[in-house]
N, CA, C and O of each residue as an XYZ file, in Angstrom:
840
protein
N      30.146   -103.182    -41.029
C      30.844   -102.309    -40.054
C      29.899   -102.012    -38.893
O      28.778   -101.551    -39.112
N      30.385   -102.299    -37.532
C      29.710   -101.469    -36.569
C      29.532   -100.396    -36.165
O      29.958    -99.444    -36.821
N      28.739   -100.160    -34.764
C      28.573    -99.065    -35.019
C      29.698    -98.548    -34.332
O      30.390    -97.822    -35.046
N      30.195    -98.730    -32.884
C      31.575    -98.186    -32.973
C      32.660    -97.996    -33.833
O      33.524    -97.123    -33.757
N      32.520    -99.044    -34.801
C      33.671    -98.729    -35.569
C      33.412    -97.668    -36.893
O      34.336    -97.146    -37.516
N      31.731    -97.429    -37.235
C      31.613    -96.554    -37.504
C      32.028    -95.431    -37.084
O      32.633    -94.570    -37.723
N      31.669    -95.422    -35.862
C      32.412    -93.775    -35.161
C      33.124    -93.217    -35.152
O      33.339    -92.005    -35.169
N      34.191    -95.027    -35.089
C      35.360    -94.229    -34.795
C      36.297    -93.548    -35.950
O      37.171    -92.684    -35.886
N      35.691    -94.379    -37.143
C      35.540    -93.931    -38.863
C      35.269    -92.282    -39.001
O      36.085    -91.370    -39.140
N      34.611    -92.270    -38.959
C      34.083    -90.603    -38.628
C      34.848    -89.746    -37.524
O      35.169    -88.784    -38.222
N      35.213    -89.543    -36.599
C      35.887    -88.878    -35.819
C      37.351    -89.048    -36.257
O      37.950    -87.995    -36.037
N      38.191    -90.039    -36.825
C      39.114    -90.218    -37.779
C      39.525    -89.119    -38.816
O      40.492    -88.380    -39.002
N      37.994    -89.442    -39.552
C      37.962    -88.357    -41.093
C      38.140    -86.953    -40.474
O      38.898    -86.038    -40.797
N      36.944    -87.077    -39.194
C      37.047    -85.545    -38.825
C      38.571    -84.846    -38.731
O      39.039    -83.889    -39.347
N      39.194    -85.788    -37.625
C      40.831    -85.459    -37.009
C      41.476    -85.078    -38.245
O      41.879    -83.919    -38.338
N      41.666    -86.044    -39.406
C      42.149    -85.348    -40.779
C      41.996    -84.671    -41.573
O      42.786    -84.481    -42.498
N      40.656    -83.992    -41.367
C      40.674    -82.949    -42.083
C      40.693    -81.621    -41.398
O      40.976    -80.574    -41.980
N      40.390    -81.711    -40.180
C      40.792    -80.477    -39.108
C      42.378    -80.134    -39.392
O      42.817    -79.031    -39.719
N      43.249    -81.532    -39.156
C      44.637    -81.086    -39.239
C      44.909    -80.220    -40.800
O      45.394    -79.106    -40.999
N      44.326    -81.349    -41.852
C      44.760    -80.219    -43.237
C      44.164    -78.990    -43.249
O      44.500    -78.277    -44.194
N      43.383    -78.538    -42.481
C      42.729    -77.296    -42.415
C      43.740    -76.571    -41.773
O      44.403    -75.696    -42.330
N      43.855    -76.892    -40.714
C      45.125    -75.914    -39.805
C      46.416    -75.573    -40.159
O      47.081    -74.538    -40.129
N      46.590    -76.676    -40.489
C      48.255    -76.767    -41.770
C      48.271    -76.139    -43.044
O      49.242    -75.563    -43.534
N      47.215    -76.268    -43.527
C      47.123    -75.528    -45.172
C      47.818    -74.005    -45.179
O      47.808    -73.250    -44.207
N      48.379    -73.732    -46.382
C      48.714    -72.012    -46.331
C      47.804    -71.622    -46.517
O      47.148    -71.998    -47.489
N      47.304    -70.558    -45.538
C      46.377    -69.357    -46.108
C      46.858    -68.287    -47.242
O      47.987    -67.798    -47.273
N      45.900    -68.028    -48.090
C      46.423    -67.554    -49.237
C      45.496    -66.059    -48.388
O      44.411    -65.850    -47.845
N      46.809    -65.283    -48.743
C      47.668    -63.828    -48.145
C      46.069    -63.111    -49.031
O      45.740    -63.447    -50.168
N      45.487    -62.356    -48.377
C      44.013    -61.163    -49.042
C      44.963    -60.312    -49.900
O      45.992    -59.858    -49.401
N      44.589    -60.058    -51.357
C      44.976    -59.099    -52.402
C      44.160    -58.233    -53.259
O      43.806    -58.390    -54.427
N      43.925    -57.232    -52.378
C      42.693    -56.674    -52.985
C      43.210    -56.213    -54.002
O      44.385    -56.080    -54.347
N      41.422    -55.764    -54.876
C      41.816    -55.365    -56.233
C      42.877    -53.805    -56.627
O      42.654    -52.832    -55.906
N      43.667    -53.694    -57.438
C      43.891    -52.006    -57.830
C      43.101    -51.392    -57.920
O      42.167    -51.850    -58.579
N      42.913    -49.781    -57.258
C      42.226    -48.909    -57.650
C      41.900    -48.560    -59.406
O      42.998    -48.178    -59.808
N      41.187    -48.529    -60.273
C      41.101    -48.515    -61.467
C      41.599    -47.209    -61.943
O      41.052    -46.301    -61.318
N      42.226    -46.897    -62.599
C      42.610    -45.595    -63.504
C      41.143    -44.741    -64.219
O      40.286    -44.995    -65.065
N      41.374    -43.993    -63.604
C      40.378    -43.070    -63.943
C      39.352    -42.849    -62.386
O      38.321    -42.199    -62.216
N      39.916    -43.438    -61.721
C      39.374    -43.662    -60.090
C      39.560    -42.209    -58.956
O      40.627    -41.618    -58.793
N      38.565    -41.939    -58.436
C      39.197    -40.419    -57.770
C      39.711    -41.211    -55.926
O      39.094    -42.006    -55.216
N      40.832    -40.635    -55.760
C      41.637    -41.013    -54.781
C      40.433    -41.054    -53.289
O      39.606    -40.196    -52.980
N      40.793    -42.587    -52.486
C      39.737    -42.755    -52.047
C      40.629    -42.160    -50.197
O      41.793    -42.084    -49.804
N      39.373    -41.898    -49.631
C      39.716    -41.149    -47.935
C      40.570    -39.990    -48.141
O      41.622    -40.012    -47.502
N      40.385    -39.120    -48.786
C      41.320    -37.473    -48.733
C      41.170    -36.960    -47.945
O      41.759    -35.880    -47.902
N      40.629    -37.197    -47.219
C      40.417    -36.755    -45.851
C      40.569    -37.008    -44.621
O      40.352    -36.318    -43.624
N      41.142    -38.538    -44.808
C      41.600    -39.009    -43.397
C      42.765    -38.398    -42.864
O      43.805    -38.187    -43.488
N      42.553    -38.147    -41.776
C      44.141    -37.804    -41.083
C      44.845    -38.850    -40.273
O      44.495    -39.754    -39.514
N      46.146    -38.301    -40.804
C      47.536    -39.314    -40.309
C      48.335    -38.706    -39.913
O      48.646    -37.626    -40.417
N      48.943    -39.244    -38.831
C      49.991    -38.796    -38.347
C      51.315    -39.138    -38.828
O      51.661    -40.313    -38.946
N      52.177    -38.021    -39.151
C      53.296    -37.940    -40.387
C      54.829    -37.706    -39.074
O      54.860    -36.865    -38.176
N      55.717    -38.554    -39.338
C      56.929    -38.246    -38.228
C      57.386    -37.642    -37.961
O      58.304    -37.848    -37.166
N      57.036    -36.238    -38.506
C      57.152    -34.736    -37.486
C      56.106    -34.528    -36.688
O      56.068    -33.427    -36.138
N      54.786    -35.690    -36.358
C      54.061    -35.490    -35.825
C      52.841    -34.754    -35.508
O      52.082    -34.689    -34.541
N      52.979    -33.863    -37.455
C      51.495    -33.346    -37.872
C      50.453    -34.598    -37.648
O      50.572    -35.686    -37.084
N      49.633    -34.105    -38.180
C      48.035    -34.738    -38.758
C      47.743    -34.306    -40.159
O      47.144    -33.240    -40.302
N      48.212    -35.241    -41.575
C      47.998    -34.648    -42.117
C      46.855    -35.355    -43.057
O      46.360    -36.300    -42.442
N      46.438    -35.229    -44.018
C      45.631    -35.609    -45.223
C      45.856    -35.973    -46.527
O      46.832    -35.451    -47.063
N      45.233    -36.696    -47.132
C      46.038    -36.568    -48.751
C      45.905    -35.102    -49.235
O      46.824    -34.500    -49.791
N      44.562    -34.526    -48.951
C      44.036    -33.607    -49.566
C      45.315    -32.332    -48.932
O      45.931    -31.517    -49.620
N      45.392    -32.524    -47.569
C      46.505    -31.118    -47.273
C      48.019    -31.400    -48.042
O      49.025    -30.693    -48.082
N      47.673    -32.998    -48.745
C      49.107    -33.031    -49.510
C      49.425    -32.468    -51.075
O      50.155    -31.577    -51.511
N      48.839    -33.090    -51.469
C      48.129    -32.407    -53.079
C      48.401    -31.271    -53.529
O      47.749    -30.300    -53.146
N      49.326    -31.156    -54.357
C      49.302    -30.163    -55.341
C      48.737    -29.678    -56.269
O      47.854    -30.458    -56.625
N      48.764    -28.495    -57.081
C      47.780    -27.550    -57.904
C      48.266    -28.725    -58.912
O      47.237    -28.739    -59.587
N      49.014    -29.639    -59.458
C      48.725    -30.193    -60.390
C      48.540    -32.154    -60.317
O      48.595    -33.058    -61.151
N      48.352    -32.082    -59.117
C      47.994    -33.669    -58.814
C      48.643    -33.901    -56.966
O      48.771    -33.269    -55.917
N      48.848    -35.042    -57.467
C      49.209    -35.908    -55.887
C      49.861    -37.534    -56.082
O      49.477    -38.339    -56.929
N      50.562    -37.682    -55.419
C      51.574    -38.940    -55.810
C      52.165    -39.626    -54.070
O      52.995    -39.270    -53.234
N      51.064    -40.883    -54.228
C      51.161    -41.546    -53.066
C      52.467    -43.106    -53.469
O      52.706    -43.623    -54.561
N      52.954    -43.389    -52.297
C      53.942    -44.274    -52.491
C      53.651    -44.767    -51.132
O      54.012    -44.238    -50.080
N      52.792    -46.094    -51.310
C      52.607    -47.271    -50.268
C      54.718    -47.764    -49.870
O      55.578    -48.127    -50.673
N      54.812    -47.553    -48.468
C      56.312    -48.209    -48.712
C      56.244    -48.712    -47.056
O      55.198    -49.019    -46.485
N      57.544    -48.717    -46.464
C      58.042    -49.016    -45.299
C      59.199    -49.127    -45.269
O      59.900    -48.699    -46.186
N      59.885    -49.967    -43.786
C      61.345    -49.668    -43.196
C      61.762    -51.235    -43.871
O      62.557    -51.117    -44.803
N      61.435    -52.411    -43.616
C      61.477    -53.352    -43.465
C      61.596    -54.206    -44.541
O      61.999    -55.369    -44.494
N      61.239    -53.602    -45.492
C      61.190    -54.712    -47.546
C      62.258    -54.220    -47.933
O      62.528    -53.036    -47.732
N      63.277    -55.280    -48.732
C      65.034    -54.960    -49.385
C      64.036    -53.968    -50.770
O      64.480    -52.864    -51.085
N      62.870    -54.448    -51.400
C      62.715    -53.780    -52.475
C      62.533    -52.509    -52.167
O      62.901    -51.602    -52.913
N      61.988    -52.331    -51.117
C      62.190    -50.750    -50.698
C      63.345    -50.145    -50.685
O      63.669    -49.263    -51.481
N      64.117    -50.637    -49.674
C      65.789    -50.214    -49.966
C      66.445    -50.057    -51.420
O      67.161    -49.145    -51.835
N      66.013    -51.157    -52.041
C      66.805    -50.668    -53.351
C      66.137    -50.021    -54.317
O      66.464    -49.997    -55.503
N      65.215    -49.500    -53.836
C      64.729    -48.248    -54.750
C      64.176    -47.222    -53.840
O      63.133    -46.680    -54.208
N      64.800    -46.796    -52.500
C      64.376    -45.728    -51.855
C      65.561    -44.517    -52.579
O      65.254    -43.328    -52.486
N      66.505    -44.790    -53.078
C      67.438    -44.006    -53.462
C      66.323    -42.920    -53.914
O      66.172    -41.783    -53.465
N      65.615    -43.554    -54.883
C      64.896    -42.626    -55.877
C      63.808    -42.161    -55.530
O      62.947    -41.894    -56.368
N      63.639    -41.982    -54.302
C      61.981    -41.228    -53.238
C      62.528    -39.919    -53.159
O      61.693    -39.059    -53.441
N      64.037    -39.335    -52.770
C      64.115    -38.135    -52.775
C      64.528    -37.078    -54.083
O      64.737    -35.879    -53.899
N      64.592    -37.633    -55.207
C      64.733    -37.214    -56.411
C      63.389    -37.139    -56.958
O      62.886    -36.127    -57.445
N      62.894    -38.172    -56.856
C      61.158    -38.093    -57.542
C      59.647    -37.202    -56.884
O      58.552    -36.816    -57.293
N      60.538    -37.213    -55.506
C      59.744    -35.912    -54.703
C      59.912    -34.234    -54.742
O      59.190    -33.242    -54.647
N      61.472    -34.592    -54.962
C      61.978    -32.716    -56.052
C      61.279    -32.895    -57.332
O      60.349    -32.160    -57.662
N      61.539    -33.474    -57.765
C      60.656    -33.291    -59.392
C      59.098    -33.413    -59.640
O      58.605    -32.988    -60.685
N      58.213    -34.104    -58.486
C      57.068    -34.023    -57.933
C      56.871    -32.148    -57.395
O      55.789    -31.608    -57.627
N      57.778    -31.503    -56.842
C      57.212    -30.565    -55.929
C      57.730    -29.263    -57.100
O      57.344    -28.097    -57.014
N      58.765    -29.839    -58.266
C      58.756    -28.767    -59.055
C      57.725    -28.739    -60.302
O      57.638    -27.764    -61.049
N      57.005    -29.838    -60.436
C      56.200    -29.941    -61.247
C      54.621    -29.402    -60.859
O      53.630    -29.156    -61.546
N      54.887    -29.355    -59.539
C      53.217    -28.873    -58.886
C      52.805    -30.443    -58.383
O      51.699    -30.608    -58.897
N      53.020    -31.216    -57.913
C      52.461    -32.197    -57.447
C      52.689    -32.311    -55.987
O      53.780    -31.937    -55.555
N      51.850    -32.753    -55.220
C      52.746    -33.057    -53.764
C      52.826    -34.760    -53.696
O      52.126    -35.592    -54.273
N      53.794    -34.908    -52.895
C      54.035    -36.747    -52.253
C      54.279    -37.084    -50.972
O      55.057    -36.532    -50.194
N      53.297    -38.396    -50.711
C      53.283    -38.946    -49.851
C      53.734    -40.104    -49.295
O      53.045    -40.965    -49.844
N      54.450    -40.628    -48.564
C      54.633    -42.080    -48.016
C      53.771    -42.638    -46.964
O      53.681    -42.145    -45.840
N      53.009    -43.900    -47.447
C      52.399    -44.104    -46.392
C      52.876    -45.558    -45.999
O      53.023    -46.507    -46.770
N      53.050    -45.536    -44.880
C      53.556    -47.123    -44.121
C      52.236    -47.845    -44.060
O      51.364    -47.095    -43.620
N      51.814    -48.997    -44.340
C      50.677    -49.897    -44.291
C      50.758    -50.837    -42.737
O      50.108    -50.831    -41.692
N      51.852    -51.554    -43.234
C      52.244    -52.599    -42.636
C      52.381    -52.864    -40.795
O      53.347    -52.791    -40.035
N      50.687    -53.245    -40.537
C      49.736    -52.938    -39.353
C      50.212    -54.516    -38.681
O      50.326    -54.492    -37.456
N      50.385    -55.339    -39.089
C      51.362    -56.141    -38.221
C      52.956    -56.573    -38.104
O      53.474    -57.622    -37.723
N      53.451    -55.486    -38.530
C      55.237    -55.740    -38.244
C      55.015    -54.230    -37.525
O      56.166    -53.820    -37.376
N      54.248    -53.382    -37.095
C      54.441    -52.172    -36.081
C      55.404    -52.735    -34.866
O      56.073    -51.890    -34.271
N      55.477    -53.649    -34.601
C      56.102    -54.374    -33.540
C      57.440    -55.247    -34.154
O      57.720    -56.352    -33.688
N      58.199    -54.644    -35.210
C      58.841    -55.823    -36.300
C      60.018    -54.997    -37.098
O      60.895    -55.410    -37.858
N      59.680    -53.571    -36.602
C      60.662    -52.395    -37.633
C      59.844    -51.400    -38.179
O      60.329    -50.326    -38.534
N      58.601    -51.660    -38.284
C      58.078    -50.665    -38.840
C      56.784    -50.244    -38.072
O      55.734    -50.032    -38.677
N      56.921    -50.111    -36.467
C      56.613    -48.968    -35.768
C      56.568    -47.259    -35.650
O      57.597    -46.676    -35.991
N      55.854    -46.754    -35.359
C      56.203    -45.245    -35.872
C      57.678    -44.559    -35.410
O      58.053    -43.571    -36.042
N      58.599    -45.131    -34.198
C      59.121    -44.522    -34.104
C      60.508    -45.248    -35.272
O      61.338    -44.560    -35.865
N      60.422    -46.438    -35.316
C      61.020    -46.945    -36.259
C      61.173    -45.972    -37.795
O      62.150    -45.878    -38.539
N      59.752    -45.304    -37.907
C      59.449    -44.384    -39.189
C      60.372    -43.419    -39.408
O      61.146    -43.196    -40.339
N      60.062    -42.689    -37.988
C      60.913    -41.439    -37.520
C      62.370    -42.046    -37.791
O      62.980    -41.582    -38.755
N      62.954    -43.000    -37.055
C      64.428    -43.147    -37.508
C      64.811    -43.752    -38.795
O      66.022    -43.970    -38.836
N      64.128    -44.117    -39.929
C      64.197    -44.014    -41.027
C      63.727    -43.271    -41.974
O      63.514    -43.679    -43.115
N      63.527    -42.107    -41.569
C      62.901    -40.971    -42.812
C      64.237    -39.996    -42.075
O      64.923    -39.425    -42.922
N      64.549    -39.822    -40.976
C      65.599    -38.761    -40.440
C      67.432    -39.488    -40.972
O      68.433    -38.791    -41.140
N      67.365    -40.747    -41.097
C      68.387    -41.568    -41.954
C      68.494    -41.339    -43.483
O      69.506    -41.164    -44.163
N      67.331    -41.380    -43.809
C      67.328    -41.249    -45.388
C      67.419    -39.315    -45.916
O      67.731    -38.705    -46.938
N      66.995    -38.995    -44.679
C      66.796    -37.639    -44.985
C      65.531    -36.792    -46.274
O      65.643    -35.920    -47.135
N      64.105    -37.888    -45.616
C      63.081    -38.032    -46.719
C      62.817    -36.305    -46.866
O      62.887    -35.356    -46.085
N      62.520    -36.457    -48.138
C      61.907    -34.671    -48.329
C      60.387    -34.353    -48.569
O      59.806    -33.523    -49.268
N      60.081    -35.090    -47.932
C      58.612    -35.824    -48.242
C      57.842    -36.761    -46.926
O      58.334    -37.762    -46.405
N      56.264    -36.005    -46.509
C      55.857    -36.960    -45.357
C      55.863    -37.856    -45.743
O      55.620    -38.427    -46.806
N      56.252    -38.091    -44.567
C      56.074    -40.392    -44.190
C      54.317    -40.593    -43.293
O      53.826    -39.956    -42.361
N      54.144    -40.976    -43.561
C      52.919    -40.930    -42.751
C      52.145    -42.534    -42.290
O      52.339    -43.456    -43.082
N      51.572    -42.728    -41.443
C      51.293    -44.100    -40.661
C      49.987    -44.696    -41.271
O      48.987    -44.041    -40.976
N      49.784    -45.712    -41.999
C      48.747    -46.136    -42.168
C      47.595    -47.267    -41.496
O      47.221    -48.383    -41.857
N      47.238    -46.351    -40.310
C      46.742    -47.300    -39.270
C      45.928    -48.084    -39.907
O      44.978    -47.749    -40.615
N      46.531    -49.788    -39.502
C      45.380    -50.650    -39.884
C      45.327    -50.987    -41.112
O      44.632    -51.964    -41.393
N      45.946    -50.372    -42.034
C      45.722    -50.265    -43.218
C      44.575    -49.769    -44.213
O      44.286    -50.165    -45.342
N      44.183    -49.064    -43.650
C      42.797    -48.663    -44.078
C      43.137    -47.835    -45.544
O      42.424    -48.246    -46.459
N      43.873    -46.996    -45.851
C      44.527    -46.621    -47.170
C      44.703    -47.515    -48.245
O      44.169    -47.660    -49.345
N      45.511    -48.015    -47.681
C      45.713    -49.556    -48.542
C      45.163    -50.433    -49.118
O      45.378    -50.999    -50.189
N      43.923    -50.601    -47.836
C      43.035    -51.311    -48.913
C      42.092    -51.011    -49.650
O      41.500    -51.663    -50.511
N      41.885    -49.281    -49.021
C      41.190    -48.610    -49.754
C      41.696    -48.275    -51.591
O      40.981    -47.890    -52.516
N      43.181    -48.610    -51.580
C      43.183    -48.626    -52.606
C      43.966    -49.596    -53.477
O      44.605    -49.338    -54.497
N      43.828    -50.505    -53.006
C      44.103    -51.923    -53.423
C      45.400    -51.817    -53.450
O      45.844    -52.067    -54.570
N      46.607    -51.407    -52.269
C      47.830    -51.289    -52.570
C      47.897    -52.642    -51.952
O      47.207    -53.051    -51.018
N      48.980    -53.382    -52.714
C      49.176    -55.232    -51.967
C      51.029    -54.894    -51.575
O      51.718    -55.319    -50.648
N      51.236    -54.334    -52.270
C      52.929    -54.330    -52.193
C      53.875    -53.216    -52.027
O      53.548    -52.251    -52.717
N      54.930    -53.041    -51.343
C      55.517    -52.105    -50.710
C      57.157    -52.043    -51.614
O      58.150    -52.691    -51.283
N      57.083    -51.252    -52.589
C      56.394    -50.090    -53.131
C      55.810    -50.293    -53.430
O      55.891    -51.509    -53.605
N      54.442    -49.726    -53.949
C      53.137    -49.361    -54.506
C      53.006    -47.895    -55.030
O      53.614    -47.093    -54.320
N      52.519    -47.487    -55.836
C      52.659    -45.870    -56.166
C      51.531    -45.517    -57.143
O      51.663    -45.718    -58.350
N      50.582    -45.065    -56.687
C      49.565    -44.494    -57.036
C      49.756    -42.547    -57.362
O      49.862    -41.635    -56.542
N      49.744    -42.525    -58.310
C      49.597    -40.729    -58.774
C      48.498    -40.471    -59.653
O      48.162    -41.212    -60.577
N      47.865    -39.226    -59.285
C      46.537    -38.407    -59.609
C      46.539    -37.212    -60.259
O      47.527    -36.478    -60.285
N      45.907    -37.063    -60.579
C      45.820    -35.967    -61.310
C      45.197    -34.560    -60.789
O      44.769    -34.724    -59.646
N      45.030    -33.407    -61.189
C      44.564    -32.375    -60.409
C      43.379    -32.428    -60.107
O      42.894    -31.835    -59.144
N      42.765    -33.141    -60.887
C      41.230    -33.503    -60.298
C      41.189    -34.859    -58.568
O      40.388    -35.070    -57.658
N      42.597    -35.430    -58.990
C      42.312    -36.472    -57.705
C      42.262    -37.696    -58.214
O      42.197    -38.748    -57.578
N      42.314    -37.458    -60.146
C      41.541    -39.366    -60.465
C      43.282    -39.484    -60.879
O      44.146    -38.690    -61.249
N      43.219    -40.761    -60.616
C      44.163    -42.004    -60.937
C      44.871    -41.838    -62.266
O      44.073    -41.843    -63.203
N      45.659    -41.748    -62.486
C      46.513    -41.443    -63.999
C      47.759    -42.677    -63.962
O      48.101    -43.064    -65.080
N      48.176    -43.060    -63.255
C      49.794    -43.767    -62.687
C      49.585    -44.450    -61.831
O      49.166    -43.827    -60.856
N      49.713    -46.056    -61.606
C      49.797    -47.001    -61.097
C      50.870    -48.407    -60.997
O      50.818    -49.484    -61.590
N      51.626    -47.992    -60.205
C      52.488    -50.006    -60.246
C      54.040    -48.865    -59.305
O      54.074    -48.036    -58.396
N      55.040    -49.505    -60.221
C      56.481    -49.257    -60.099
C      56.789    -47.922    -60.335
O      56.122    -47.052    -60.896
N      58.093    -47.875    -59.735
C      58.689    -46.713    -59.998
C      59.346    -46.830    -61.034
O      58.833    -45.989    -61.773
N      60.441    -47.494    -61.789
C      60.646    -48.053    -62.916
C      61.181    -49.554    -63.103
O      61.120    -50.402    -62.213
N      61.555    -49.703    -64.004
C      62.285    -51.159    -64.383
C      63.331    -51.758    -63.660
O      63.679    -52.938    -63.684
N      63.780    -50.850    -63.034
C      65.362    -51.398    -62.348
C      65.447    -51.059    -61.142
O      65.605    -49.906    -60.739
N      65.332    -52.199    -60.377
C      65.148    -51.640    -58.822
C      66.761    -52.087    -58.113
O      67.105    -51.726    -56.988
N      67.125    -52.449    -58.508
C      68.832    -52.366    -58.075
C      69.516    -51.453    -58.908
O      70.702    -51.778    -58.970
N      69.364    -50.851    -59.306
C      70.321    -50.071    -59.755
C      69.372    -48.735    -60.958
O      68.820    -48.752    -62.058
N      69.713    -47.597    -59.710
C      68.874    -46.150    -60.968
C      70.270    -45.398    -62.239
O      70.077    -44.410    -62.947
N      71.194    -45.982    -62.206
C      72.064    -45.701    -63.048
C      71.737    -46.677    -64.297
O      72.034    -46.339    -65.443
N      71.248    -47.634    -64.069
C      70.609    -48.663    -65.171
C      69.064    -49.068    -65.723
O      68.808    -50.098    -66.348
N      68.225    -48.159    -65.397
C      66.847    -47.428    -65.392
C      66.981    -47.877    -66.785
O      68.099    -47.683    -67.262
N      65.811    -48.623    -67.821
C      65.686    -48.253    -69.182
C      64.280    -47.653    -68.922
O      64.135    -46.910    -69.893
N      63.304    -47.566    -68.259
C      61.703    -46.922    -68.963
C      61.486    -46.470    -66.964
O      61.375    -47.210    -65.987
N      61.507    -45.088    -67.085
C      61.018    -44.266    -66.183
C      59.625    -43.972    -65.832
O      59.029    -42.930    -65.556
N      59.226    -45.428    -65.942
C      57.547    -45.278    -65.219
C      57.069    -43.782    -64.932
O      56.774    -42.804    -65.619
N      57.152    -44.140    -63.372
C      57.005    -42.443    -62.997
C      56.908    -41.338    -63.284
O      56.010    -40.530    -63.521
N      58.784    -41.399    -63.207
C      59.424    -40.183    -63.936
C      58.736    -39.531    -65.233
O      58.699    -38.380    -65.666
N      58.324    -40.482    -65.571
C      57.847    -40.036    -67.168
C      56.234    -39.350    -67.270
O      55.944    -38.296    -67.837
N      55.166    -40.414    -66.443
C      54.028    -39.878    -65.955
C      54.046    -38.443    -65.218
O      53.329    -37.532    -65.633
N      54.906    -38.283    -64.095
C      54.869    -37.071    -63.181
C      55.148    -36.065    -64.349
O      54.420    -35.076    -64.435
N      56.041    -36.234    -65.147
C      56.431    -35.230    -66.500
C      55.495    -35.000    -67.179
O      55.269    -33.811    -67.402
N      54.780    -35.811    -67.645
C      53.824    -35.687    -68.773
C      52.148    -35.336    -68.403
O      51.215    -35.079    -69.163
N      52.210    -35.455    -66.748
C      50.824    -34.889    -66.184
C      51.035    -33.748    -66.224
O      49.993    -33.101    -66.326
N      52.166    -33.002    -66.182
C      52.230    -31.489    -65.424
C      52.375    -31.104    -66.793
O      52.237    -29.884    -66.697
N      52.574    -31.361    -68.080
C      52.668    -30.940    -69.703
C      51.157    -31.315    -70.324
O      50.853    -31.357    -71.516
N      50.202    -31.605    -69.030
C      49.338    -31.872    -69.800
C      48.882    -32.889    -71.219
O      48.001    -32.846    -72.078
N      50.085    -33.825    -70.871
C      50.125    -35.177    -72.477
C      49.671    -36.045    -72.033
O      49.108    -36.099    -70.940
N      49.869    -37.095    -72.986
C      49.031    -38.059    -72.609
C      50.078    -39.096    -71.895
O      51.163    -39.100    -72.476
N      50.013    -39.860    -70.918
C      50.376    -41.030    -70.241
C      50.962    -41.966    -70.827
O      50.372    -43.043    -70.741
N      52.071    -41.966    -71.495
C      52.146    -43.178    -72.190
C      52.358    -44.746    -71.584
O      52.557    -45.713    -72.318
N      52.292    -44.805    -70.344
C      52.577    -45.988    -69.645
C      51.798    -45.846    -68.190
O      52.386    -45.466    -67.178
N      50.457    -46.187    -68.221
C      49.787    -45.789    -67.242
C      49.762    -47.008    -66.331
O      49.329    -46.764    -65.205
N      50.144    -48.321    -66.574
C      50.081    -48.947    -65.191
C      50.840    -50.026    -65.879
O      50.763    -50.390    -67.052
N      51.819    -50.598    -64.611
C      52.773    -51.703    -64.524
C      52.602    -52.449    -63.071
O      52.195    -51.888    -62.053
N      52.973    -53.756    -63.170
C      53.046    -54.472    -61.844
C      54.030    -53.734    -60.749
O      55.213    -53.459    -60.948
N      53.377    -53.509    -59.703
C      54.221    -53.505    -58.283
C      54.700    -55.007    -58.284
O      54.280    -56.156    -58.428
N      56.003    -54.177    -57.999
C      56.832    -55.547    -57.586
C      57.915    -55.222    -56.273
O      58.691    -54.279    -56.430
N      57.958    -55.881    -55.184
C      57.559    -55.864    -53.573
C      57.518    -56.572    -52.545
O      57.070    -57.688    -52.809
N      57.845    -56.402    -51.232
C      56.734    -57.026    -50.338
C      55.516    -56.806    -50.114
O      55.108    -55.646    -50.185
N      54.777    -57.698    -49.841
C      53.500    -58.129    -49.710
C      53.148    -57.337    -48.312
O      53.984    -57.504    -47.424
N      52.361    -56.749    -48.090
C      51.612    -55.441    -47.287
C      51.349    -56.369    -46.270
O      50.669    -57.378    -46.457
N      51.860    -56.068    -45.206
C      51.717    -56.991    -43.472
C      50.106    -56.427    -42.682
O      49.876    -55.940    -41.574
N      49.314    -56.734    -43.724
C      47.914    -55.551    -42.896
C      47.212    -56.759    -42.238
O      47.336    -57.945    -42.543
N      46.361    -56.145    -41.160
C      45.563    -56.200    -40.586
C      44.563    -57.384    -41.004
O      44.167    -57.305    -42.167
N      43.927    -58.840    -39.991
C      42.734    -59.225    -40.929
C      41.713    -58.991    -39.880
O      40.520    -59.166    -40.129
């Protein structure tokens, strides 16, 4: 072989593997879950919530824990289990817990789930509970939320007790068999033990930031 045709051998290989590089799927960043027994990470950051406080996890938090729910406007799995955000936030606020919604999803802000987009879906749903903006995603990945829902709940100390789903049946809460949640938020505020402390989020995949 010559040497041009060496070259041109090589600048060839190059061209083909540049293209499979560019073409390949990038596989989507999934950070790890926060671990159970983990104390809730940034309580202190402030966010702006669609009444347009500044608020905190920590100004959210109740005398007997705190119960975050990674969500948004834009995922059907959200829709078919937002029914159950304003029932699980009465039984959150009668148990002593407070709850939060935080929107992640730092590139569809331009897609549906912009803040004012927030505002006209928490004033639709009639949330009883801040919605709050997760610029950038910095929450999120602070606590390894990948999927929208996501639902992280704490305990009065702040550490991690409840992780994944809200329950088994996300089309339909009349057909619920095992109340994830429901059952944790109950059994933190009775002081028992957890009998189901973490299940898969199951979701869209968190539109954050790289």
């Amino acid at each position: 072989m010559d040497t041009s045709t060496r070259t041109l051998s090589v600048i060839f290989s190059l061209i083909i593997g540049l293209a499979a590089w560019a073409f390949s799927p990038v596989k989507e960043f999934m950070p790890d879950e926060l671990e159970l027994g983990a104390e809730a990470p940034m309580t202190a950051v402030k966010m702006k919530t669609v009444s347009g406080n500044m608020i905190s996890l920590s100004d959210v938090a109740g005398e007997h824990g705190l119960l975050v729910i990674f969500s948004c406007n834009t995922c059907p799995w959200v829709e078919q289990w937002e029914d159950r955000y304003n029932p699980i936030a009465n039984l959150a606020q009668e148990k002593g817990i407070g709850m939060v919604a935080l929107n992640p999803n730092t590139t569809y802000r331009d897609r549906g789930d912009g803040f004012d987009d927030m505002k006209e879906r928490a004033d639709k749903m009639n949330y009883q509970f801040p919605y709050a903006l997760d610029e950038n995603n910095r929450l999120a990945d602070a606590f390894g939320a990948t999927r929208t829902p996501h639902v992280f709940l704490f305990n009065s100390e702040m550490k991690l007790v409840y992780r994944g789903a809200i329950d088994d049946n996300a089309k339909s809460a009349e057909n619920v068999d095992k109340h994830y949640l429901r059952d944790a938020i109950t059994q933190l505020a009775a002081d028992e033990e957890i009998t189901t402390k973490s299940t898969k989020s199951l979701g869209c995949t968190i539109k954050r930031a790289r």
